[in-house]
Backbone as XML, in Angstrom:
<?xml version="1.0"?>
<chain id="A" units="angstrom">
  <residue number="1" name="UNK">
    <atom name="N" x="-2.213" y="6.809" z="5.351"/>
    <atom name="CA" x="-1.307" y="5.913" z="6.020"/>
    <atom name="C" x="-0.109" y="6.738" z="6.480"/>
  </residue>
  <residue number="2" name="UNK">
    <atom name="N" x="0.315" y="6.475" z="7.577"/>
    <atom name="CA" x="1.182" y="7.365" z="8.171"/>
    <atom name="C" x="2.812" y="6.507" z="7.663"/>
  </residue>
  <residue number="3" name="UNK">
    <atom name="N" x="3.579" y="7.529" z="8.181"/>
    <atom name="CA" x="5.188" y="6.996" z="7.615"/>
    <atom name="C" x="5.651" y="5.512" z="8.209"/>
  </residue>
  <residue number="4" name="UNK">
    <atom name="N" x="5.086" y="5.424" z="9.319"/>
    <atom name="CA" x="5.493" y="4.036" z="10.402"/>
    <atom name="C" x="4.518" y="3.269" z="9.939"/>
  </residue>
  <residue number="5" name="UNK">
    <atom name="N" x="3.474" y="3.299" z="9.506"/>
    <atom name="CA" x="2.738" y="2.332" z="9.170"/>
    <atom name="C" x="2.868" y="1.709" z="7.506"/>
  </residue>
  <residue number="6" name="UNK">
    <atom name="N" x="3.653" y="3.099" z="6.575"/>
    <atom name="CA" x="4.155" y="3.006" z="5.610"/>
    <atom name="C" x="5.009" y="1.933" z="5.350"/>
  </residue>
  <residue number="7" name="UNK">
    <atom name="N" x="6.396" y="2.036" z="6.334"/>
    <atom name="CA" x="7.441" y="1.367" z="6.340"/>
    <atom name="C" x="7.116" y="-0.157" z="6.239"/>
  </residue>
  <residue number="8" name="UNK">
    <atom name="N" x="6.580" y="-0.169" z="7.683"/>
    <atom name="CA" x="6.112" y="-1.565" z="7.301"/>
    <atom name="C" x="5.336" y="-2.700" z="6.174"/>
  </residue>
  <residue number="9" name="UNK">
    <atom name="N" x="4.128" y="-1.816" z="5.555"/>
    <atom name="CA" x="3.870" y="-2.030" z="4.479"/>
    <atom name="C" x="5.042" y="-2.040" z="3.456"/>
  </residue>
  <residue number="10" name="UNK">
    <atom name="N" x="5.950" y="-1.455" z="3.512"/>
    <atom name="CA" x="6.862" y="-1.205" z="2.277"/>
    <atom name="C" x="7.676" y="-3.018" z="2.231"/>
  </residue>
  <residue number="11" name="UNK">
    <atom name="N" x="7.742" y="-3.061" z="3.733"/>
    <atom name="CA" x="8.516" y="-4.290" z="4.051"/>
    <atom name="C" x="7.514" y="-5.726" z="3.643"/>
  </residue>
  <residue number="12" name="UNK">
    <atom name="N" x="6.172" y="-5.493" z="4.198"/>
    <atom name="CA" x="5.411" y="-6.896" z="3.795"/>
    <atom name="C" x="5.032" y="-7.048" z="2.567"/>
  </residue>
  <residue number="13" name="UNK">
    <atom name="N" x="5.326" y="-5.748" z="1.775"/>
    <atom name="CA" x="4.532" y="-5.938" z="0.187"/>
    <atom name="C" x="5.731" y="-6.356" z="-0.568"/>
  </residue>
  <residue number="14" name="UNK">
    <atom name="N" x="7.067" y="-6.060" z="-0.111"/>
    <atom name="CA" x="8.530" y="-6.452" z="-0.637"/>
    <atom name="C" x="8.430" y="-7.747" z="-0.370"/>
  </residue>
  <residue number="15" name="UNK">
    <atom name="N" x="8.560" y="-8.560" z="1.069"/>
    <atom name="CA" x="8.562" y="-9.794" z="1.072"/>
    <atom name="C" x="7.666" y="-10.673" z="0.056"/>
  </residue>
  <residue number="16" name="UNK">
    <atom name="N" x="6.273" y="-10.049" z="0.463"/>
    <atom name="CA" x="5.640" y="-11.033" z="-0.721"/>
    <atom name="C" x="4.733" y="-11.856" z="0.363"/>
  </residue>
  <residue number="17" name="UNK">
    <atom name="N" x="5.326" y="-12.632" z="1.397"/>
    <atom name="CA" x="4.973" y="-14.202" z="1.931"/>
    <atom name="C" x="4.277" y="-13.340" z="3.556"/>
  </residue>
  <residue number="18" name="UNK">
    <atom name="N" x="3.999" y="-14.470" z="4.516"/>
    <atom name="CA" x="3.914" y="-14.275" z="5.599"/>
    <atom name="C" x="4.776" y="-13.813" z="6.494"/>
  </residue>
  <residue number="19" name="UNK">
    <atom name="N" x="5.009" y="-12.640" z="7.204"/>
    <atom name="CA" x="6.160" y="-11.996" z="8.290"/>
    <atom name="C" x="5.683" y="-12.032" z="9.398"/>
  </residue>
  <residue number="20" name="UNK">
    <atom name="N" x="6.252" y="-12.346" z="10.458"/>
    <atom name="CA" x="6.147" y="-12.373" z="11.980"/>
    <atom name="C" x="6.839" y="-11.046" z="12.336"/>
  </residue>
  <residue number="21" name="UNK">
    <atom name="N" x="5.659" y="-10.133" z="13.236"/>
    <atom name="CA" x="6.530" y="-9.184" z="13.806"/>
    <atom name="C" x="8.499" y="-9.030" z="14.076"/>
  </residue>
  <residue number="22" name="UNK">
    <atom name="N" x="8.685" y="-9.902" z="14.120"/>
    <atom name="CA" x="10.039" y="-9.765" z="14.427"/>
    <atom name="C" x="10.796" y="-9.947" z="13.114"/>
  </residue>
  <residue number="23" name="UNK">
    <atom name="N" x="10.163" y="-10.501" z="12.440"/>
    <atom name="CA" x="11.157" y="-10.286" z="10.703"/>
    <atom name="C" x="11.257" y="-9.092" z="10.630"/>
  </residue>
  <residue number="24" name="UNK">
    <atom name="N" x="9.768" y="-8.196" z="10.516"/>
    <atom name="CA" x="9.590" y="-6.916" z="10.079"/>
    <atom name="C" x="10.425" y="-5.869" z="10.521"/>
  </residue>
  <residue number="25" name="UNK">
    <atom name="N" x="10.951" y="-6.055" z="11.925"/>
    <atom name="CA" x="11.434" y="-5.327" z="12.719"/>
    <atom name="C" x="13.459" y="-5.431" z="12.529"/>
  </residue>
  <residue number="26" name="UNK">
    <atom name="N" x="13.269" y="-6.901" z="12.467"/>
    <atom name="CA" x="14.829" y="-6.876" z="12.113"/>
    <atom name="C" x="14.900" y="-5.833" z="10.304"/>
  </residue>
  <residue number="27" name="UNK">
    <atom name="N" x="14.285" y="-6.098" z="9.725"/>
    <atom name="CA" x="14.914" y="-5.530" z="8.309"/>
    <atom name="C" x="14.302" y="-3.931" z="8.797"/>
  </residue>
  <residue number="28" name="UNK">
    <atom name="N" x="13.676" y="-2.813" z="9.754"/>
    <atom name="CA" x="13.144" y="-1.909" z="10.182"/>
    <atom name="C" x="14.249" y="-1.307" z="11.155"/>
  </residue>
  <residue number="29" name="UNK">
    <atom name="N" x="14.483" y="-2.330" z="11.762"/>
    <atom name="CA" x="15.052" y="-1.622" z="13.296"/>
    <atom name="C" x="16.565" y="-0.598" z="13.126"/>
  </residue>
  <residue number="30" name="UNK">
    <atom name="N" x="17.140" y="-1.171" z="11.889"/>
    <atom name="CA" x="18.641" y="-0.401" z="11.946"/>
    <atom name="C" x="18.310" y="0.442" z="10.967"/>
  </residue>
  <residue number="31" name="UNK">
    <atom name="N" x="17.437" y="0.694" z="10.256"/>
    <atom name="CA" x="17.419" y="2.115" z="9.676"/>
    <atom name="C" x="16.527" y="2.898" z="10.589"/>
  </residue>
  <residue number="32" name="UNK">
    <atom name="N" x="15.693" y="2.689" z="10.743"/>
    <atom name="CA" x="14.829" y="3.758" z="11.585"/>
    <atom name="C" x="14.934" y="3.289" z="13.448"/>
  </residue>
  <residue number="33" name="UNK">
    <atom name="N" x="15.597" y="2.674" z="13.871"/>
    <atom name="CA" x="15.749" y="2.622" z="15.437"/>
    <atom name="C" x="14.447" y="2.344" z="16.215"/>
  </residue>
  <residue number="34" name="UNK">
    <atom name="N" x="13.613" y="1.412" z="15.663"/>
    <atom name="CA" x="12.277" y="1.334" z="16.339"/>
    <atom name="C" x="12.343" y="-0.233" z="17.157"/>
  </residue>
  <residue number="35" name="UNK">
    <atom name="N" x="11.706" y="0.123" z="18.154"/>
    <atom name="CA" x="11.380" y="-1.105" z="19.439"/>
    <atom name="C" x="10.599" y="-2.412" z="18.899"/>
  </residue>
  <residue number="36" name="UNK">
    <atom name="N" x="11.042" y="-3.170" z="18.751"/>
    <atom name="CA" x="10.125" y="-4.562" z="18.883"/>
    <atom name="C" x="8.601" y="-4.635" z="19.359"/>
  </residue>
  <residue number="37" name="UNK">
    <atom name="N" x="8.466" y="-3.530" z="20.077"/>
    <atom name="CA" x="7.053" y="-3.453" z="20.457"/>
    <atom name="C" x="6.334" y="-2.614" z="19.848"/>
  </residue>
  <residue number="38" name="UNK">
    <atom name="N" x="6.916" y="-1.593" z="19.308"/>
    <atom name="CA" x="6.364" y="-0.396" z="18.190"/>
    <atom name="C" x="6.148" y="-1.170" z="16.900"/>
  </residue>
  <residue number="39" name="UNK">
    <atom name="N" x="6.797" y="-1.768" z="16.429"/>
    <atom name="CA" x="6.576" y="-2.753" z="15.290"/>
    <atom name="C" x="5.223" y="-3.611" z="15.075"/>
  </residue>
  <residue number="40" name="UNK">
    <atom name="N" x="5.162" y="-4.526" z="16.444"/>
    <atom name="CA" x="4.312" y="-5.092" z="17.024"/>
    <atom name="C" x="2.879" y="-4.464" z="16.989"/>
  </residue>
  <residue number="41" name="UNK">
    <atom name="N" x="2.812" y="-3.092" z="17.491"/>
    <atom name="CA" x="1.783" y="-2.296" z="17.585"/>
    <atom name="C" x="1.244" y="-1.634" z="16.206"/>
  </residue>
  <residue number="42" name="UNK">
    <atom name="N" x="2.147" y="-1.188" z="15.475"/>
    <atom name="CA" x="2.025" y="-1.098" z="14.195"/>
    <atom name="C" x="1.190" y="-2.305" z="13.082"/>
  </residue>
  <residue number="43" name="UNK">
    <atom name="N" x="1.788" y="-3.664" z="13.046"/>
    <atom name="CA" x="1.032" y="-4.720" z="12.619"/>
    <atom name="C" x="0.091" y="-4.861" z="13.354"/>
  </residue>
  <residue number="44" name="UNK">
    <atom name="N" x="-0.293" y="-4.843" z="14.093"/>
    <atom name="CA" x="-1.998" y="-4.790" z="14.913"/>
    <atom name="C" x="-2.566" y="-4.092" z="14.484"/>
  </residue>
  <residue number="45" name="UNK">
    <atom name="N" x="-2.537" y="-2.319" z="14.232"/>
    <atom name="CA" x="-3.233" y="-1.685" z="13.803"/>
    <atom name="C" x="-3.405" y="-1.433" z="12.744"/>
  </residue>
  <residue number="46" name="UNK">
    <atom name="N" x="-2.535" y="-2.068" z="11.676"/>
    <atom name="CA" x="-2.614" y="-2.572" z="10.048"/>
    <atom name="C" x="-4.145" y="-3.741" z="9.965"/>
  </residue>
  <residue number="47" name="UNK">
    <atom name="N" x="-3.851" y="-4.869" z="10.928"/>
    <atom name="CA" x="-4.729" y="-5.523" z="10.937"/>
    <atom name="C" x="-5.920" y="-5.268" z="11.200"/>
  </residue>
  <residue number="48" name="UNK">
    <atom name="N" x="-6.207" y="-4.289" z="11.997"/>
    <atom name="CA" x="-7.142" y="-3.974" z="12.548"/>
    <atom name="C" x="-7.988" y="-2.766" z="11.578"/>
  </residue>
  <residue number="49" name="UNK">
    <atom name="N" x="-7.539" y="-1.897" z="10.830"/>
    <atom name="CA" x="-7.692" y="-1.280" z="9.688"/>
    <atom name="C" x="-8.194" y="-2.048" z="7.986"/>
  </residue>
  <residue number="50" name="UNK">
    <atom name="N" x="-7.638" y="-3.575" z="8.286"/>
    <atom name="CA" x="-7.888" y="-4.389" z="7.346"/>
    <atom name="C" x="-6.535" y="-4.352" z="6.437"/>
  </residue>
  <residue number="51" name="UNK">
    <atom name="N" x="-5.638" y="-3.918" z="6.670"/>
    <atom name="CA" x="-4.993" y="-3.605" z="5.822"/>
    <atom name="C" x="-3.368" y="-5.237" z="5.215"/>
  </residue>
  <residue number="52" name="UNK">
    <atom name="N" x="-3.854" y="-5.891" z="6.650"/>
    <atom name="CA" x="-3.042" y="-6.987" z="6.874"/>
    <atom name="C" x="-3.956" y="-7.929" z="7.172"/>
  </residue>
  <residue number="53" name="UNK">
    <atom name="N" x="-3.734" y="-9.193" z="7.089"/>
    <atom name="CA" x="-4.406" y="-10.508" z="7.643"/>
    <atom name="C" x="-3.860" y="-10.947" z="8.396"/>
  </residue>
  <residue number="54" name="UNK">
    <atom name="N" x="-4.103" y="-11.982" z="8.986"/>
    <atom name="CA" x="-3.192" y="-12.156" z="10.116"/>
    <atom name="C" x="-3.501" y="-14.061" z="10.350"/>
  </residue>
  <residue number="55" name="UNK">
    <atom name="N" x="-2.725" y="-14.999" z="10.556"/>
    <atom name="CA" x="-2.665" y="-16.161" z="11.197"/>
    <atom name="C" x="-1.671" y="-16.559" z="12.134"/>
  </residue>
  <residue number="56" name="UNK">
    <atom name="N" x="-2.043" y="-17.905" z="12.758"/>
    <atom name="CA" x="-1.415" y="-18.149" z="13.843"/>
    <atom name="C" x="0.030" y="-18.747" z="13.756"/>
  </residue>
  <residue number="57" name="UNK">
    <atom name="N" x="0.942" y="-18.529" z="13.995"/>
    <atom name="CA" x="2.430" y="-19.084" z="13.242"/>
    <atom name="C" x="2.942" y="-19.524" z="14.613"/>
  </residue>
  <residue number="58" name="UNK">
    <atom name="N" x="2.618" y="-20.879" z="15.350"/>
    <atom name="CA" x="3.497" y="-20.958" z="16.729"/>
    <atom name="C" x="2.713" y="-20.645" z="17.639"/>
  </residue>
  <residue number="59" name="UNK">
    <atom name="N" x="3.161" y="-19.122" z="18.479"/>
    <atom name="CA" x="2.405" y="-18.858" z="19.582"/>
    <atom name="C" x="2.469" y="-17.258" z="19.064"/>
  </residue>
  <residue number="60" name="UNK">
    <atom name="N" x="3.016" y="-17.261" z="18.419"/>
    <atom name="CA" x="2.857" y="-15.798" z="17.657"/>
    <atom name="C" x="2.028" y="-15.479" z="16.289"/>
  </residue>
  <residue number="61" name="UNK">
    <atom name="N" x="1.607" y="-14.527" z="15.596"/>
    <atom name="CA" x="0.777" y="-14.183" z="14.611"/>
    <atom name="C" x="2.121" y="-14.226" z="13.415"/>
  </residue>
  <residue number="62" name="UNK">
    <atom name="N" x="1.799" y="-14.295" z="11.978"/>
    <atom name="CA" x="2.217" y="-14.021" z="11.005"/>
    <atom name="C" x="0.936" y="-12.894" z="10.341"/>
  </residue>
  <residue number="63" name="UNK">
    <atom name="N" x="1.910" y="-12.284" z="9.596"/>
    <atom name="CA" x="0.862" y="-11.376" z="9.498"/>
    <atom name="C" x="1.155" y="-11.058" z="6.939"/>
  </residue>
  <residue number="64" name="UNK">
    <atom name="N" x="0.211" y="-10.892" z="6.653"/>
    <atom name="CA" x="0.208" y="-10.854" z="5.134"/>
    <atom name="C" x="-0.038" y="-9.639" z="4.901"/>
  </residue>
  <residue number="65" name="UNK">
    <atom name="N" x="-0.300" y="-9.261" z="3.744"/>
    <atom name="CA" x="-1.160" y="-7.911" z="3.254"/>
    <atom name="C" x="-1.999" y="-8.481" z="2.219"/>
  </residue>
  <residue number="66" name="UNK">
    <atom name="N" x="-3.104" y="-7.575" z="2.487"/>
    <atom name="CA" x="-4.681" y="-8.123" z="2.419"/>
    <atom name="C" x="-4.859" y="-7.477" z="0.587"/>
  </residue>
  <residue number="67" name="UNK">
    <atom name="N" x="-3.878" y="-6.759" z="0.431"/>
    <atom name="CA" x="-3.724" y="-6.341" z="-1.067"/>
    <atom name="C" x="-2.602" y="-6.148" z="-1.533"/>
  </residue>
  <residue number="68" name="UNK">
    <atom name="N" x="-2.382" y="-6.254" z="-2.963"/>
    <atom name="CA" x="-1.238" y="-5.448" z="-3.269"/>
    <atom name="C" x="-0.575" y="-3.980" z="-3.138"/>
  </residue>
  <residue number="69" name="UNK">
    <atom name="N" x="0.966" y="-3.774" z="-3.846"/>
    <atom name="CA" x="0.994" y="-2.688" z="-3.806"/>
    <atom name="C" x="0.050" y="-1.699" z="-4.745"/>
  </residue>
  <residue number="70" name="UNK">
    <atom name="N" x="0.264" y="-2.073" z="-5.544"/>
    <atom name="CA" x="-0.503" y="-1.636" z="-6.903"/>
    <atom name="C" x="-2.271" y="-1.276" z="-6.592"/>
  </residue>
  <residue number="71" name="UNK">
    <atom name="N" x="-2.699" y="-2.511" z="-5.810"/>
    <atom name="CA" x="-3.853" y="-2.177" z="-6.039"/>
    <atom name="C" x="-4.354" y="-1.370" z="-4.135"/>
  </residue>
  <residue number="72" name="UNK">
    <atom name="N" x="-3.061" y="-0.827" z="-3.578"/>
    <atom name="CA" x="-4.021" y="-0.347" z="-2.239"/>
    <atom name="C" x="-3.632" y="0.920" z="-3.186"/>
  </residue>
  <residue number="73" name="UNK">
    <atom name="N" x="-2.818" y="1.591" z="-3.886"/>
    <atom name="CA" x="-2.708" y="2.842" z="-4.823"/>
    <atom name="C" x="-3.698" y="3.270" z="-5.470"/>
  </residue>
  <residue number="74" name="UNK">
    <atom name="N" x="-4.201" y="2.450" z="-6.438"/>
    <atom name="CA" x="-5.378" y="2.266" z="-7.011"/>
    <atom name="C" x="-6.397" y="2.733" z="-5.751"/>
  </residue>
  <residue number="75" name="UNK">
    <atom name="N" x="-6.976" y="1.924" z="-5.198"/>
    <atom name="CA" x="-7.812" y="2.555" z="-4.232"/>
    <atom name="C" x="-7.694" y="3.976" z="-3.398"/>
  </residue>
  <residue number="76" name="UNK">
    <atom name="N" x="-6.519" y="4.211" z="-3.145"/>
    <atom name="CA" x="-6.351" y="5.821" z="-2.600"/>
    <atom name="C" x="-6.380" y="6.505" z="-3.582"/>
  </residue>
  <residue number="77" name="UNK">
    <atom name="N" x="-6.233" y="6.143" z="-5.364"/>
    <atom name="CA" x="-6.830" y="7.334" z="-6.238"/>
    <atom name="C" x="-8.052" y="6.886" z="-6.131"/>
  </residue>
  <residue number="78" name="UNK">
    <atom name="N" x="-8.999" y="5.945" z="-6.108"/>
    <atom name="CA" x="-10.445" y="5.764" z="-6.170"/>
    <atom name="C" x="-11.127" y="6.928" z="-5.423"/>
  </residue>
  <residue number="79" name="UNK">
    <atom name="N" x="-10.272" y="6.753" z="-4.251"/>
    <atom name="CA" x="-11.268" y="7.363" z="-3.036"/>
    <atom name="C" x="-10.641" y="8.863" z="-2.826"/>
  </residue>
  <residue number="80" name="UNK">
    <atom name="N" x="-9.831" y="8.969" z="-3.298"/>
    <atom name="CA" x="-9.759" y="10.499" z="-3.507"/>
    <atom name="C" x="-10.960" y="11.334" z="-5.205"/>
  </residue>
  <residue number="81" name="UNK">
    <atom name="N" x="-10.460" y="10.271" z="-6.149"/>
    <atom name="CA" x="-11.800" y="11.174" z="-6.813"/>
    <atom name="C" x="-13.019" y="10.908" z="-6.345"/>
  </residue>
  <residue number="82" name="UNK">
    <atom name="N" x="-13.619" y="10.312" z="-5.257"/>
    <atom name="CA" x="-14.738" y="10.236" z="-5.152"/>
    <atom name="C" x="-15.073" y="10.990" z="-4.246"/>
  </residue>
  <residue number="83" name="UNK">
    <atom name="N" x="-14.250" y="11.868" z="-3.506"/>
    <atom name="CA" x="-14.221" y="12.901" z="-2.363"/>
    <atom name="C" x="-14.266" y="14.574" z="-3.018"/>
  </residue>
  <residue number="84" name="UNK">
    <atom name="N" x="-14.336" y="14.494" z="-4.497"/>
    <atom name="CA" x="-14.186" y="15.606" z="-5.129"/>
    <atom name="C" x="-15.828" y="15.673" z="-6.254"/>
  </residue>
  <residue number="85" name="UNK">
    <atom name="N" x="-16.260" y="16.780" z="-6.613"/>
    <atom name="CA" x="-17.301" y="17.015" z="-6.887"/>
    <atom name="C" x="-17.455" y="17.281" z="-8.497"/>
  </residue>
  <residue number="86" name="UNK">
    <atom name="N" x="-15.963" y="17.917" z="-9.066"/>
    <atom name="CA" x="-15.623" y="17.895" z="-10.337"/>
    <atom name="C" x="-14.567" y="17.229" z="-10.988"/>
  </residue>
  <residue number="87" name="UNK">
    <atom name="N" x="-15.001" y="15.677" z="-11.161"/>
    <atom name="CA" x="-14.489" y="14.813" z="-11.202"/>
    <atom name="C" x="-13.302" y="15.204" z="-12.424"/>
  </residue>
  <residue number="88" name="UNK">
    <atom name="N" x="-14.080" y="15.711" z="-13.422"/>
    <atom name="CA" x="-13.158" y="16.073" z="-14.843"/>
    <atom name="C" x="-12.426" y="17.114" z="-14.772"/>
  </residue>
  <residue number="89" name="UNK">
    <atom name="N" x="-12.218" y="18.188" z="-13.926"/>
    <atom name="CA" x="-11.104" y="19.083" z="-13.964"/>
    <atom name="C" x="-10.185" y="18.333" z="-12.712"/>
  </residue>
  <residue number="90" name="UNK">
    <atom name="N" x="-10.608" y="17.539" z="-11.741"/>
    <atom name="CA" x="-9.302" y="16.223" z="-11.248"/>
    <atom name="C" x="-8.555" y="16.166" z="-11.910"/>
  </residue>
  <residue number="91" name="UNK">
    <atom name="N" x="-9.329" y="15.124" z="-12.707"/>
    <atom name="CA" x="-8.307" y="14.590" z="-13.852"/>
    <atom name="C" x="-7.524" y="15.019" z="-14.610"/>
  </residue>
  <residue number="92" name="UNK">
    <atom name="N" x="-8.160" y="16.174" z="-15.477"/>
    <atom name="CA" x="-7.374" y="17.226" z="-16.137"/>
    <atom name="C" x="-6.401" y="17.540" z="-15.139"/>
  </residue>
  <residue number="93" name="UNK">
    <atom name="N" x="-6.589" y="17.837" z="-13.842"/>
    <atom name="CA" x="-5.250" y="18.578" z="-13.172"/>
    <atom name="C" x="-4.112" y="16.891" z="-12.802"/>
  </residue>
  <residue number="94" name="UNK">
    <atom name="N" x="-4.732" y="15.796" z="-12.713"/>
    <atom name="CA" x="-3.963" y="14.953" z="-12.556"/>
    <atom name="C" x="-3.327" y="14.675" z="-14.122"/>
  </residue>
  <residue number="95" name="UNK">
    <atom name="N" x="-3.776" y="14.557" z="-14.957"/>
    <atom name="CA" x="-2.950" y="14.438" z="-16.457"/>
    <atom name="C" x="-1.929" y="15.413" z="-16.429"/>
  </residue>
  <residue number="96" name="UNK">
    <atom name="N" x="-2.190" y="16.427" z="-15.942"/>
    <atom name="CA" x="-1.109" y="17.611" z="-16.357"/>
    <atom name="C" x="0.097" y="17.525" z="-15.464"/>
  </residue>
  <residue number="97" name="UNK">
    <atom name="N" x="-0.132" y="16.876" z="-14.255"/>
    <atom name="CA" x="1.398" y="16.204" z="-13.203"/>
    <atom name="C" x="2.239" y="15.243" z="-14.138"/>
  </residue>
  <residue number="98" name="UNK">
    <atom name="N" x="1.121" y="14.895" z="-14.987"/>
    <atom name="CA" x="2.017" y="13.509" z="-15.853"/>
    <atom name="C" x="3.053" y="13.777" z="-16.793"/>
  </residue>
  <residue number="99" name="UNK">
    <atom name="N" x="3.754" y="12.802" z="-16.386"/>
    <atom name="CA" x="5.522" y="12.874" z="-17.811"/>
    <atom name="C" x="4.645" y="12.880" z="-19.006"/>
  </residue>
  <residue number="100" name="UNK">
    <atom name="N" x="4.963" y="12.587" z="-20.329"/>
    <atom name="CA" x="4.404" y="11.780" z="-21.974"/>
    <atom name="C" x="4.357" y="10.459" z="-21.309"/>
  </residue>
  <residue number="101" name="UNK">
    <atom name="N" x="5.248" y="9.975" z="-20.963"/>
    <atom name="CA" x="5.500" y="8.655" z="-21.099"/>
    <atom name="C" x="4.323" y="7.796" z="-20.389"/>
  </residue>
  <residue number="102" name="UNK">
    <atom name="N" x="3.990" y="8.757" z="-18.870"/>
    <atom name="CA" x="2.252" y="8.490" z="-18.498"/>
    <atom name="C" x="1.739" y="8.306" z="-19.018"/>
  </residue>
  <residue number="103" name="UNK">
    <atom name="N" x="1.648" y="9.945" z="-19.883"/>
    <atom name="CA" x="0.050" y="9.579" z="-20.176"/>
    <atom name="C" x="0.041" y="8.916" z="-21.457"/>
  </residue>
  <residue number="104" name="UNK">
    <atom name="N" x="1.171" y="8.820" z="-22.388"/>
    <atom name="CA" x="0.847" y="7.398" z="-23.516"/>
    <atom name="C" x="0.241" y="6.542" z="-23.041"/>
  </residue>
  <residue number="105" name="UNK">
    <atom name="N" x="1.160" y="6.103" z="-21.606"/>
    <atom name="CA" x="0.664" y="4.821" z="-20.797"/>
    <atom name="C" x="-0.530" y="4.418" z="-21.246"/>
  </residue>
  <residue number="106" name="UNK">
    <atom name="N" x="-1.133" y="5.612" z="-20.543"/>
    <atom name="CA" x="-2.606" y="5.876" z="-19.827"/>
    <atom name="C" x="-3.667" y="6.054" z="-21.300"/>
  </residue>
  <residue number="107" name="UNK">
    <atom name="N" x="-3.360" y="6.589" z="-22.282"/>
    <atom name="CA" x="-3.696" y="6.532" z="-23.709"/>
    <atom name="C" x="-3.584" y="5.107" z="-24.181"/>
  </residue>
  <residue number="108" name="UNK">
    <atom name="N" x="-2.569" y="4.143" z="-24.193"/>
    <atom name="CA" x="-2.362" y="2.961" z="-24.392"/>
    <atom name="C" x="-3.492" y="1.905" z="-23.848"/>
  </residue>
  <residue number="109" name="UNK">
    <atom name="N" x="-3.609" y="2.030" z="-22.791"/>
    <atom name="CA" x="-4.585" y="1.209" z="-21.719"/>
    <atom name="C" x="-5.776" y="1.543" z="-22.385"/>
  </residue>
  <residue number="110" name="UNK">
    <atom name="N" x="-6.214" y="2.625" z="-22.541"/>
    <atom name="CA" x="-7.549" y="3.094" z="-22.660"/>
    <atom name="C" x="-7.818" y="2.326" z="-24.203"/>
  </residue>
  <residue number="111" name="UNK">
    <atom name="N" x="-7.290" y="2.799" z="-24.942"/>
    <atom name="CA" x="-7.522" y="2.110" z="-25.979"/>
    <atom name="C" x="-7.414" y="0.117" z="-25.908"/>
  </residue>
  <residue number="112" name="UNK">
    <atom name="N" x="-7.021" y="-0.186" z="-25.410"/>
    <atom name="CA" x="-6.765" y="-1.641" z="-25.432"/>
    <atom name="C" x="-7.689" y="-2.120" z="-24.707"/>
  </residue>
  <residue number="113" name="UNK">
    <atom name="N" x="-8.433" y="-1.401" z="-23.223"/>
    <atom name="CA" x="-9.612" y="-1.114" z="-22.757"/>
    <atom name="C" x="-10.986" y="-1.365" z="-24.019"/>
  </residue>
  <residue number="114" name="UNK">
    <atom name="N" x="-11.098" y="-0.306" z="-24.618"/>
    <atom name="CA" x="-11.997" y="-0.301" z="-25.662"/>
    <atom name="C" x="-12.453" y="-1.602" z="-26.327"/>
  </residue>
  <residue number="115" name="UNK">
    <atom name="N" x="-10.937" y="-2.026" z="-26.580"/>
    <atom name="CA" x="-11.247" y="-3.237" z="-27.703"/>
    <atom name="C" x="-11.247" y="-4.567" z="-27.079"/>
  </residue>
  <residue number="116" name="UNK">
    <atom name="N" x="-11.388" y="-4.784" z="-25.606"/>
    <atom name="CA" x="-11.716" y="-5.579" z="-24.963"/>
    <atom name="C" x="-12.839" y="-6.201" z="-24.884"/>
  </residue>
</chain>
């Protein structure tokens, strides 16, 4: 996902609800200086990627996100270990980026996992 297509996501997964291009753009436009129509073009090609839903609000679209934050993350680690061939030195190299406080996390889960 690129930085402009980022932003916006950053904005519809914050709201939460349905945004019409032009919400997105007012809380967008004075930090980053982008056109009403770049915005516009941006939520189309979210939608069109799947990444947004989209209904009819008026004569204009409202537009959602088709996942959370949490879980489109989740999926870009999915699909990055599945693009790699040694799945277990990944991981090992991804544990070792981690604070303690991770990987307790991540120790925590697993175990509570188990006893599920």
């Amino acid at each position: 996902m690129g930085a402009l297509e980022k932003a916006v996501m950053d904005v519809v997964w914050t709201d939460g609800g349905w945004m019409a291009p032009g919400e997105v753009h007012a809380l967008l436009a004075s930090e980053r200086g982008l056109a009403y129509t770049t915005v516009t073009t941006v939520m189309v090609r979210l939608f069109d990627k799947g990444r947004l839903e989209r209904r009819k609000d008026g004569r204009a679209f409202a537009y959602h996100p088709t996942s959370t934050r949490t879980e489109w993350a989740a999926a870009q680690m999915d699909q990055a270990l599945g693009a790699v061939v040694d799945r277990r030195s990944t991981l090992t190299h991804f544990l070792d980026r981690l604070d303690d406080a991770d990987r307790t996390q991540i120790r925590r889960m697993l175990i509570a996992k188990e006893h599920s």
